[in-house]
N, C-alpha and C positions, 0 to 999 in steps of 0.2 A: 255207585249203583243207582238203579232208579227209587224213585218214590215208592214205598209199599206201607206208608201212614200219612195220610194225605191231611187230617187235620195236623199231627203231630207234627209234621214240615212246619205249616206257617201259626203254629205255637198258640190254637183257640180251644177254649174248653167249646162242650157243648153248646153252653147257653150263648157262648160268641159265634157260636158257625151258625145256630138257628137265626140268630136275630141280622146276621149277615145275611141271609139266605133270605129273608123275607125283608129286608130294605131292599134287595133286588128285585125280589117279585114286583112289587111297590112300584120302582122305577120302570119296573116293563107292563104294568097295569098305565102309568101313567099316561107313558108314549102311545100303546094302546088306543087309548081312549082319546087321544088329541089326533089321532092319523083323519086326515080328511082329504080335502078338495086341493092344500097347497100341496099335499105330500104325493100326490094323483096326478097334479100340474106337473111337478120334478120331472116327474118320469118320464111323462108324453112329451116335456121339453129336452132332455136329456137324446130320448128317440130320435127327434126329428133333427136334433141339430149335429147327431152324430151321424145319421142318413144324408145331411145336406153336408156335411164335410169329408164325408166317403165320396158323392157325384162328384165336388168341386175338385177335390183334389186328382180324381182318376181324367177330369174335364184337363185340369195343369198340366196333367202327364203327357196324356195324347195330342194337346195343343201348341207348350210349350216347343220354341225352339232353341233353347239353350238348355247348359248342362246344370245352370244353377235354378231354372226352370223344373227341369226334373227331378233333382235336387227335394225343392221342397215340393212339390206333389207328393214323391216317394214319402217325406217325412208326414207331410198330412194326411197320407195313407195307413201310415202307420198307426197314427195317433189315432183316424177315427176306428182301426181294427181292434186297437187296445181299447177305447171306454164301450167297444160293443160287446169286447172278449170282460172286460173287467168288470165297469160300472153298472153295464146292461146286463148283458148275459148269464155272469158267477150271480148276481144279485135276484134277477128274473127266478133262476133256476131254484135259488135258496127259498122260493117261496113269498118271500119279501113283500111282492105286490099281490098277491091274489087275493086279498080280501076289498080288490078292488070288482074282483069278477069282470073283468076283463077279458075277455075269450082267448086276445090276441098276446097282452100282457100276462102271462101263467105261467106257472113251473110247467102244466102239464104240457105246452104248448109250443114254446119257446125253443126255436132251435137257434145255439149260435153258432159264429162266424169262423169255426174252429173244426181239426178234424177229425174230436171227439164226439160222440154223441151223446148230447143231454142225457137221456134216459140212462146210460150207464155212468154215466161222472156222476148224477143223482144220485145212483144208489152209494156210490166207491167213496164221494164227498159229502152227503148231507147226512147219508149214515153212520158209514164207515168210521169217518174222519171225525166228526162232531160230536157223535156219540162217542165212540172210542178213544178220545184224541190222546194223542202222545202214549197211550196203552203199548209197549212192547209184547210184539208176537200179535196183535187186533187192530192195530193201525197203521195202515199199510203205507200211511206220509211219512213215515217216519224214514229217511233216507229213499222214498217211493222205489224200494226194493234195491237200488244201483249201488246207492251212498252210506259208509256207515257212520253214525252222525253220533252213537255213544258208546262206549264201552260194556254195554250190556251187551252191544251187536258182536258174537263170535268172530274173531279178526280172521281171514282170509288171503291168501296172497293174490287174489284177485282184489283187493284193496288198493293193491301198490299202487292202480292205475285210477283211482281212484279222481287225484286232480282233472286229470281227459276226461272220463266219465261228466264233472261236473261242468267243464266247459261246450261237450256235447249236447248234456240233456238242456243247459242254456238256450244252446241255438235253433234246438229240436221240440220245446217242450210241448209244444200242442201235439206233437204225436206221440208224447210220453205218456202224457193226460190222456190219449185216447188208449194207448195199452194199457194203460192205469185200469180205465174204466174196461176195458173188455174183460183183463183179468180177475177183476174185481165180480164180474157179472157172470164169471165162468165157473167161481167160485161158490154163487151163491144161488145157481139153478142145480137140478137133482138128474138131467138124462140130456144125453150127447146131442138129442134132438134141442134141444132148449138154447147149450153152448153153440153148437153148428150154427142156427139164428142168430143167436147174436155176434157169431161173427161176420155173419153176412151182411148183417146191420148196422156194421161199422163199415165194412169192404161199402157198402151202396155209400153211407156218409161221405167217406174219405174218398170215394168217385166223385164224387157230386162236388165235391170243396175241390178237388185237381183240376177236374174237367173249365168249373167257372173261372179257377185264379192263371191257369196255365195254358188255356186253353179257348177258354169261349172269350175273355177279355182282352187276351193280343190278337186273336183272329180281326176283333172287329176295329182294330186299330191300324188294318192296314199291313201297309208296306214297314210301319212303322211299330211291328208287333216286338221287335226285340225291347225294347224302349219299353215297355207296360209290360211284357212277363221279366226284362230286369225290376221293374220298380213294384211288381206284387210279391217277386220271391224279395227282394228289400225288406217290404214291409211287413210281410209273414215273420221274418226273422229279427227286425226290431222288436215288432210287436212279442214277440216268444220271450225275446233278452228281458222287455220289460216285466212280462208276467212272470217269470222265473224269478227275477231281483224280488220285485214286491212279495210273492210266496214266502220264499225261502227266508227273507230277513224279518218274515211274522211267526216262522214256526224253528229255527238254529240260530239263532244266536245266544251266545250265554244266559243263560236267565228263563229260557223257556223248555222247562223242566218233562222230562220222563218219566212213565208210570208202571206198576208191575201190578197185572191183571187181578190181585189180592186186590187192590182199591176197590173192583169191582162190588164183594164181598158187604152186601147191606148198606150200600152207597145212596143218600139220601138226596134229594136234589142239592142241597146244601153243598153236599160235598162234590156234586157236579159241578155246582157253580165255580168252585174253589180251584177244580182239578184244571178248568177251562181256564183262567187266569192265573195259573201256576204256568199252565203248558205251552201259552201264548205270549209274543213279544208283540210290542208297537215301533214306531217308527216317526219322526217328526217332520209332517207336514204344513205348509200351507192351505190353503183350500182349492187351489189349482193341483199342486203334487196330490191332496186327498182325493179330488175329482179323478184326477187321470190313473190313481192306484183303485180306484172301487171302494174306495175309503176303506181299503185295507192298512191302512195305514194302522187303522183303528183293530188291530186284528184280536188285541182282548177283549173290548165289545161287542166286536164279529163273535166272536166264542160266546161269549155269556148271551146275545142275543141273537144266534144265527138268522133267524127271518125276522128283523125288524127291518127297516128300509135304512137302507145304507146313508140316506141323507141325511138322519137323525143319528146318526152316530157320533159325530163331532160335539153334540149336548148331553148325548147319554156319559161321554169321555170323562165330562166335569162330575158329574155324579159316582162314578167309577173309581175315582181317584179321590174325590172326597171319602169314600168308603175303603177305599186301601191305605190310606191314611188315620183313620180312625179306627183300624182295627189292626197296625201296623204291617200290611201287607204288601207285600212285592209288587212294584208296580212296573214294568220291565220296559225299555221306552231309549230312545235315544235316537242320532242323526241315522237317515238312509245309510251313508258312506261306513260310519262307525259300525251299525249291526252288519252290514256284507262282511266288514271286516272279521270281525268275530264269529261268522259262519264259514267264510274261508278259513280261513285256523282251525277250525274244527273237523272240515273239509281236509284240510292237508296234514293236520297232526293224526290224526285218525287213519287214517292210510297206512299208518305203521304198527311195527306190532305193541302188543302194550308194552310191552320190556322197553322199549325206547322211551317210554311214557314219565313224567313227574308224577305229577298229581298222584293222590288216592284214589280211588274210585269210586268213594262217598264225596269227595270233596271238590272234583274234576269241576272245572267251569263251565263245561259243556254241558254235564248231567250230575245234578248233587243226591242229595238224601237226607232224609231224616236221624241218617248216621251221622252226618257229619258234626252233628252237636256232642258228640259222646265224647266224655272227657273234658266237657267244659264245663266250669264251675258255676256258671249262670243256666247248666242246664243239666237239672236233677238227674241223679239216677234212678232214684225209686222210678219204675215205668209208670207206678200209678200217679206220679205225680208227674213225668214225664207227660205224659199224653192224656191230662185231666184236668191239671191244676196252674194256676197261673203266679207263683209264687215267681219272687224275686222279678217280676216282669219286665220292671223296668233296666235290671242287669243285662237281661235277655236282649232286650233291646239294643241297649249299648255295643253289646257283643256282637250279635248279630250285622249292627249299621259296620260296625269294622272290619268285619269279615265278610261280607255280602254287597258289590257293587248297586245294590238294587235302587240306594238313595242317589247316586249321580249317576242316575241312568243307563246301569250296565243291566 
């Protein structure tokens, strides 16, 4: 079952979750106060070089006379759609840059290359998602309504189809993102007149992204217009497979835990901090793969620091993890390939009803709990000691490293 004692999961009295709490504040005072002129430079250089490899590559497309020509156009097309949809755009939108005052650089301002629209992925993601994260029944990522991704989720026989589902919303997901955000936006105005707008708001968006990638860019290609709407619908749907992988293997794979809206209940930043690195997975990067992921790679950083600039997240990682280790924390982390792995499994065992199921339902891989200690001898029964005190800790530990993949990077 999900989390419903969120210090009580990762085994801190008080005085360890405050002083947790406030080494973190610390480190995002630090970053803070060092953001300047290189971290300004990134962006504007990240902008234009992804503007100059969006021309060159549509220039290959339209110019090239071979198929390995098109080839990689297509592929460069893709690539520059992804760090505008990834690095630029999810980052722009989180806020990230605006303490540059930038007019054009702004969450309020920034529209991307997708055919959702900013203003409602805003609310459905910076809100929704970050604040609520991994919350059952308040966080609407959590299987973004299609998938069910824990055993909290009411099984269905519309599950069976569940694997499709996931190979669908892959190849589609920028228009999933965009019903994400409509629905999300439909939810949280009060008169039909407000929803009716904002679905207009999307229908104009989602005109405007058709008309340019389908429409105005093979026209002006000529004779030779098949050739550039194959190679935009190409890169729409690379670019989608990639945004989907990177999502998905930051928020399902084992280790990134689920919450039961009790957390909510006198939840102190502390414990938000906690709740955001419980419910987040990382992934192991390069600086190339973090580039081209939006440095989601870093998606427990991302959590603990949602608008800090995405460039500094690879230094905040090291601090992160020095702190998850000195307070024996889960630090959830492993290759690209291994985490899809273990979202697919969750993906496809989950499809079924639980009666097919192993596991417990405190104990499941996919989604634990604070039950799943009951009955161990390195973990008290008295609840007052249970959820207070830190006796026998370092049994706790032991027990814990043997039963919890969290130390080799599950």
């Amino acid at each position: 079952m999900v989390i419903s004692q969120v210090r009580a999961y990762a085994h801190l009295t008080d005085a360890d979750l405050d002083a947790f709490g406030s080494e973190l504040d610390t480190l995002r005072t630090r970053i803070e106060e060092d953001l300047g002129a290189r971290d300004a430079a990134y962006i504007r250089r990240t902008i234009f070089f992804q503007r100059t490899l969006d021309i060159a590559a549509r220039l290959t497309i339209q110019c090239s006379r071979s198929r390995a020509g098109w080839l990689l156009g297509t592929v460069a097309l893709a690539t520059a759609k992804s760090i505008e949809n990834m690095e630029i755009g999810h980052n722009v939108g989180h806020g990230q840059w605006d303490w540059m005052n930038d007019p054009e650089i702004h969450s309020n301002t920034w529209e991307w290359d997708m055919a959702g629209l900013s203003s409602q992925w805003r609310y459905s993601h910076n809100y929704t998602h970050h604040v609520f994260t991994n919350i059952l029944g308040m966080d609407d990522d959590i299987g973004f309504g299609v998938i069910r991704v824990t055993r909290d989720q009411t099984w269905r026989p519309e599950h069976l189809i569940q694997p499709a589902r996931n190979v669908l919303l892959a190849l589609i997901f920028e228009w999933g993102i965009a019903l994400h955000g409509v629905h999300s936006n439909r939810d949280r105005v009060d008169t039909a007149a407000e929803r009716t707008a904002g679905r207009k708001a999307l229908l104009r968006k989602i005109s405007r992204q058709v008309t340019k990638d389908y429409v105005v860019f093979p026209a002006l290609s000529g004779r030779r217009w098949r050739r550039t709407l194959g190679a935009n619908t190409a890169a729409n749907v690379l670019r989608n497979l990639w945004a989907y992988l990177v999502i998905f293997c930051g928020h399902f794979p084992d280790g990134a835990e689920k919450f039961d809206p009790a957390v909510l209940t006198d939840e102190t930043k502390p414990h938000w901090y906690l709740r955001q690195m419980l419910g987040s997975a990382n992934f192991t990067a390069g600086p190339l793969m973090a580039f081209l992921s939006g440095h989601l790679c870093y998606q427990i950083e991302h959590h603990l620091f949602p608008d800090l600039p995405s460039n500094r997240l690879p230094e905040i990682a090291v601090s992160v993890r020095q702190l998850c280790e000195k307070y024996d924390l889960p630090y959830t982390t492993g290759p690209l390939a291994r985490q899809y792995f273990l979202t697919l499994r969750t993906i496809h065992k989950l499809a079924l009803p639980d009666r097919f199921l192993t596991a417990t339902v405190d104990d499941a891989p996919e989604t634990a709990s604070e039950r799943r200690f009951d009955g161990d001898p390195a973990w008290p029964a008295d609840p007052h000691v249970r959820y207070g005190l830190r006796s026998a800790l370092e049994r706790r530990r032991q027990a814990r490293r043997s039963r919890m993949p969290w130390r080799s990077g599950g």
